[in-house]
C-alpha positions as CSV (number, residue, x, y, z in Angstrom):
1,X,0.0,0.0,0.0
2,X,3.0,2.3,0.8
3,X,4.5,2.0,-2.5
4,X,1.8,2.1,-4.3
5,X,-0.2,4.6,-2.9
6,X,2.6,7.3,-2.3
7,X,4.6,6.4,-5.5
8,X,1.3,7.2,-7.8
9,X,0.4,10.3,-5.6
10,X,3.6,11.9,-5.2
11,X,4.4,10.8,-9.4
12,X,0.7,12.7,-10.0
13,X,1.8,15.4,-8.5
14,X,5.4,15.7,-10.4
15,X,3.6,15.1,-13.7
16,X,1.0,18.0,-12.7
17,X,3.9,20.1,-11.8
18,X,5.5,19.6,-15.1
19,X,2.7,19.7,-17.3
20,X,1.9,23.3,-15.9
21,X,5.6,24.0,-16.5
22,X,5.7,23.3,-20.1
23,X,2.1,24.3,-21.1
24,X,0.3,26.9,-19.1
25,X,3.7,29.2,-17.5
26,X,4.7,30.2,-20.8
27,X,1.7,31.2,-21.4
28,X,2.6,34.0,-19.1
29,X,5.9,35.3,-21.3
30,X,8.2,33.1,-18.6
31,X,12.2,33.3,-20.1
32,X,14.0,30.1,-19.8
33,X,16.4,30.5,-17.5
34,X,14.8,32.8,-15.2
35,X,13.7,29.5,-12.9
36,X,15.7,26.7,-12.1
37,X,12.4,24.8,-10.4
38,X,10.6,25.6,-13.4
39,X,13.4,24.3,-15.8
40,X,13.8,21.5,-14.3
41,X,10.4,20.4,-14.3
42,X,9.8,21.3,-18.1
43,X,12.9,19.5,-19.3
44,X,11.9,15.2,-19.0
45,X,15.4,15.3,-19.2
46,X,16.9,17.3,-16.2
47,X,18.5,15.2,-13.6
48,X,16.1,15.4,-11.3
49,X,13.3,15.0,-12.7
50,X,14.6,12.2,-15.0
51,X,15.7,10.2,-11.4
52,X,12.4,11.1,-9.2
53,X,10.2,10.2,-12.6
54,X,12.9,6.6,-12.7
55,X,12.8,6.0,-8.9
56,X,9.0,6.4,-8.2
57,X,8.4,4.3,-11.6
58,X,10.1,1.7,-9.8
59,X,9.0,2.2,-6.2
60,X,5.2,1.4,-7.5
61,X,6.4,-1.7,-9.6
62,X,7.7,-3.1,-6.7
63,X,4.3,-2.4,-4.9
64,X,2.9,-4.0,-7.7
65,X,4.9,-6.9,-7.3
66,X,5.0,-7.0,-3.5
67,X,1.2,-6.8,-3.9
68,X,0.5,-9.6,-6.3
69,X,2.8,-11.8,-4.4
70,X,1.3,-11.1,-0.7
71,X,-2.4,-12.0,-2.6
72,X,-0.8,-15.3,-3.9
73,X,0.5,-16.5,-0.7
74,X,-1.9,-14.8,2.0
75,X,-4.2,-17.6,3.3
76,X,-7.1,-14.8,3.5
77,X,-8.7,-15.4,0.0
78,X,-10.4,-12.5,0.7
79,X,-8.0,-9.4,-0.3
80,X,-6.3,-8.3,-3.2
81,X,-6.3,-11.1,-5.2
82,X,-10.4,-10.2,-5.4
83,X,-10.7,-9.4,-9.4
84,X,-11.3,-5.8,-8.7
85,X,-8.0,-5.6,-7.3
86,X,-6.4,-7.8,-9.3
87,X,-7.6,-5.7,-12.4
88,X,-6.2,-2.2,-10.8
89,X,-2.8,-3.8,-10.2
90,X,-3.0,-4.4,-14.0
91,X,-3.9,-1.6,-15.2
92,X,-1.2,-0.1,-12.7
93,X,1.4,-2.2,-14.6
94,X,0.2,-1.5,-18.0
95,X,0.6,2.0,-17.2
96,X,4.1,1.6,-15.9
97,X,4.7,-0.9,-19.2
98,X,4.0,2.1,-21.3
99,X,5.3,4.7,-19.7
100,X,9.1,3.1,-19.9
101,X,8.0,2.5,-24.1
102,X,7.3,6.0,-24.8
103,X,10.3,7.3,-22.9
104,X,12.2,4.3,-24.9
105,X,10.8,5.7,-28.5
106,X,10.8,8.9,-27.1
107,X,15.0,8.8,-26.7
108,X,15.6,6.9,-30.0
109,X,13.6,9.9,-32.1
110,X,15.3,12.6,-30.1
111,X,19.3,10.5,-30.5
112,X,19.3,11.5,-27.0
113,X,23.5,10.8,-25.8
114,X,24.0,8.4,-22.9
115,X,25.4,10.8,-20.4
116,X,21.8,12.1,-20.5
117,X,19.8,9.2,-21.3
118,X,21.2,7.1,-18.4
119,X,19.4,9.1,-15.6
120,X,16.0,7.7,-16.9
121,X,18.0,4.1,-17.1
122,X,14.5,2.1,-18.0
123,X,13.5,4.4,-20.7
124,X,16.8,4.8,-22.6
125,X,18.2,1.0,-21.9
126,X,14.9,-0.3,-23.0
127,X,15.4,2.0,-26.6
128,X,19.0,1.4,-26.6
129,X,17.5,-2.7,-26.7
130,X,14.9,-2.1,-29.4
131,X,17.2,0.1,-31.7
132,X,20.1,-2.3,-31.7
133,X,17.3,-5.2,-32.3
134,X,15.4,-3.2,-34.8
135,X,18.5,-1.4,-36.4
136,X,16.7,-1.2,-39.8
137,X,13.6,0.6,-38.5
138,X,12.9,4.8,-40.4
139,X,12.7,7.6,-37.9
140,X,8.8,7.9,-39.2
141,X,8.1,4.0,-37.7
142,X,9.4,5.1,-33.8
143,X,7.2,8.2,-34.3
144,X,4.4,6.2,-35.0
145,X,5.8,4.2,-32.0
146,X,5.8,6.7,-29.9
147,X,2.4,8.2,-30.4
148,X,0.7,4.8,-29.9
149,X,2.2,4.2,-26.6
150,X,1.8,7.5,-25.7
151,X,-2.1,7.4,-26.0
152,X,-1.9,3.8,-24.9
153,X,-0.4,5.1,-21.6
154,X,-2.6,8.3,-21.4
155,X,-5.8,6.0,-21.7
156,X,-4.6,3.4,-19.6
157,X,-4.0,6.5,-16.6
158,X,-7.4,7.8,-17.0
159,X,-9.3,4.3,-16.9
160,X,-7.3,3.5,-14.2
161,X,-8.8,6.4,-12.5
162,X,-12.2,5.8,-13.5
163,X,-11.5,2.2,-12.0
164,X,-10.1,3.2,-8.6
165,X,-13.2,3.7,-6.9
166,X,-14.9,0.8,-7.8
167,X,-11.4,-1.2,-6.4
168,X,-10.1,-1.8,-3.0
169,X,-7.6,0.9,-2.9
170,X,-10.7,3.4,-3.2
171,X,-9.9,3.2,0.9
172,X,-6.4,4.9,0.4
173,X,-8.6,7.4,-1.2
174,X,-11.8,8.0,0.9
175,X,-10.4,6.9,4.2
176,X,-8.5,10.4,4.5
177,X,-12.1,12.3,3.5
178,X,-13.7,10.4,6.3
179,X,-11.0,11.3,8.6
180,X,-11.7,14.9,7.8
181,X,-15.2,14.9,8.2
182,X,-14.9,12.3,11.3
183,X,-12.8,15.3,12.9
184,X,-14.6,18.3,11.8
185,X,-17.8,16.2,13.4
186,X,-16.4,15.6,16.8
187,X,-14.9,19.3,17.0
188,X,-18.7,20.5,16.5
189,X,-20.2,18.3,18.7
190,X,-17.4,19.2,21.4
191,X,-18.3,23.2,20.4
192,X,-22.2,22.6,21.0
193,X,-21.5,20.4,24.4
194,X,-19.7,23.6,25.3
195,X,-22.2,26.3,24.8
196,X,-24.9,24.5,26.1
């Protein structure tokens, strides 16, 4: 639950971060260069980002793994080998699958150099891999590579979603709502006990 949970929130939030880095600030005339934050989160490729993006990738596959295993082995049948669950950690690895496939097409188009490429080490191995196995493949063919992992990934992030609440990880998500409202209940309770 650890791995998974904060692994896909914390990545969220990272990708969030980024994607208002590269399309809505320079909306608002921002100068490269200005921001090193902001840079760093625009550019797939800055160090950071390229190792937090590698790291958490990896954190939730072994949640996945870790997760699949303990429903294998646990004698309680009823858990997260249920279908529901088994189906989320699916889609979870699907969208980890193609992730690490666009980022691979994704370095091949762009010839990105290994002193780079290494920081995001499944990405740019695994297109290192399919480049020296297809060597004879056009630029126009990884393109089309890439844009058919990159919706496959997209859509696979969205159902996901969609799917979480009808899962048993919905609890990682409505547990800390209940906490809220199971505080915010008591405190005016404890206020009414008070003036009366």
């Amino acid at each position: 639950h650890t791995c998974l949970f904060w692994g896909i929130l914390i990545l969220f939030i990272l990708s969030v971060l980024s994607g208002i880095a590269v399309e809505i600030v320079p909306a608002f005339d921002y100068q490269p260069g200005t921001s090193e934050f902001l840079d760093a989160l625009a550019n797939k490729d800055h160090w950071v980002t390229a190792i937090l993006n590698e790291l958490l990738n990896v954190v939730i596959l072994i949640g996945v793994v870790v997760a699949f295993i303990r429903g294998l082995i646990s004698k309680k049948k009823i858990g997260m080998m249920m279908f529901q669950d088994v189906f989320l950690l699916i889609f979870i690895f699907v969208i980890l699958l193609t992730g690490w496939f666009t980022e691979a097409f994704r370095y091949i188009i762009e010839r990105t150099p290994e002193y780079i490429g290494k920081l995001g080490f499944f990405g740019f191995y695994l297109g290192r891999c399919l480049k020296n196995t297809f060597p004879q493949t056009s630029d126009s063919a990884w393109i089309v590579s890439y844009k058919v992992f990159w919706h496959a990934h997209v859509s696979a992030i969205w159902l996901a979603f969609v799917y979480i609440p009808f899962s048993k990880f919905a609890h990682a998500l409505f547990s800390p709502v209940a906490s809220v409202i199971n505080v915010m209940e008591k405190n005016r309770h404890s206020k009414g006990q008070v003036h009366s």
